[in-house]
Every structure is written in C-alpha cells, then in structure tokens.
C-alpha positions in Angstrom: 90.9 -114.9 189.9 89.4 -116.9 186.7 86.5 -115.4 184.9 83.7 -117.1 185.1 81.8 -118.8 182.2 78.5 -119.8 182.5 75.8 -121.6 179.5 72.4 -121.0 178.3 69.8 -119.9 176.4 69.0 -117.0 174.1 65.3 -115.6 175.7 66.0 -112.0 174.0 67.4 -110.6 171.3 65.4 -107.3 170.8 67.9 -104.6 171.7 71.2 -103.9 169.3 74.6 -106.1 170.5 72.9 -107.4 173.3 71.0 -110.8 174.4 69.6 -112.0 177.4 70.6 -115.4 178.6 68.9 -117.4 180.9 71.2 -119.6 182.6 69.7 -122.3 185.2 71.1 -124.2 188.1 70.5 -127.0 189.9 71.7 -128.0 193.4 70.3 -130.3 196.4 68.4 -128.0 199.2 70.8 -128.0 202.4 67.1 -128.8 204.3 64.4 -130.4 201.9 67.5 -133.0 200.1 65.4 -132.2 196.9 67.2 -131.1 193.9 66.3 -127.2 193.4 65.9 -125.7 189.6 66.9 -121.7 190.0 67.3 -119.5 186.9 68.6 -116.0 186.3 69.0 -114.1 183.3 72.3 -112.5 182.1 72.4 -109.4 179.6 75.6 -110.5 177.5 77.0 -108.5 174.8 76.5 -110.0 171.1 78.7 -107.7 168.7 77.7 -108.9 165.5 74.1 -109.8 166.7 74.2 -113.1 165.3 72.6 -115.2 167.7 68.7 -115.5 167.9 65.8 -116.8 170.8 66.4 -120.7 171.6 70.4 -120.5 170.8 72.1 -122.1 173.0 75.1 -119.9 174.1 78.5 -119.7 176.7 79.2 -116.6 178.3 82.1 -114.9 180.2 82.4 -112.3 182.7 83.9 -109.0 181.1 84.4 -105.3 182.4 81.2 -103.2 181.9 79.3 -102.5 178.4 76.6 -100.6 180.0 75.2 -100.3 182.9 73.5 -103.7 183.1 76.0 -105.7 180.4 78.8 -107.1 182.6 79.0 -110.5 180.5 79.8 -111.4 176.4 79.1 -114.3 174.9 81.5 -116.9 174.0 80.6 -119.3 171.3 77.2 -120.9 170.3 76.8 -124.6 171.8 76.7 -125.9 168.0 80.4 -124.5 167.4 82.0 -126.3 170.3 
C-alpha cells in the first residue's frame, strides 16, 4: 500500500525536530450538498528544524518517531 502524502501549513514549531501541520480538506456533505472545510493537525518530524510557522510543507507517512510523530516532512512548497 502507497504512503500517503498529504500538504500544509507550519502552525508549530516549538518543540526540537518536530512541527505541527495543519492540513485541511474539503469535500461536498453526502446530506447538506455544501462544500465542508475540515482540518487536522499532523506532528511531522523536521530533522534539521528548518522550517518555521506559515511554511507551507508536504508530508509522508513514516514508522513511529515518538509516540505522537508517525509523519516527516517532505519538501517545503517553495522547493517544488
């Protein structure tokens, strides 16, 4: 099964090699027709802590860092 990537943006960058990305979805409620905005925020692992709030990032699903970091980031936006 392929690994999932998934982009966003940079909302934390406080704790060493990791960021939080908050990554945001939209779809077309199966009732209501409207389009739906849903977000959820992924701890990703940053090795060389080298991206900062507001970066726009891609990130992958990896085996476990932690107990919370299952995903690493990718590239920045800019660099693709």
């Amino acid at each position: 099964m392929p690994k999932r990537i998934l982009q966003g943006t940079v909302v934390s960058d406080q704790n060493a090699q990791t960021v939080t990305v908050l990554v945001e979805r939209r779809f077309t409620h199966p009732v209501m027709k409207k389009t739906v905005r849903m977000s959820k925020r992924y701890r990703a692992h940053d090795a060389n802590d080298q991206y900062k709030v507001g970066d726009k990032v891609r990130i992958i699903e990896c085996a476990p860092y932690s107990k919370t970091k299952r995903w690493e980031v990718v590239t920045d936006q800019a660099e693709a």
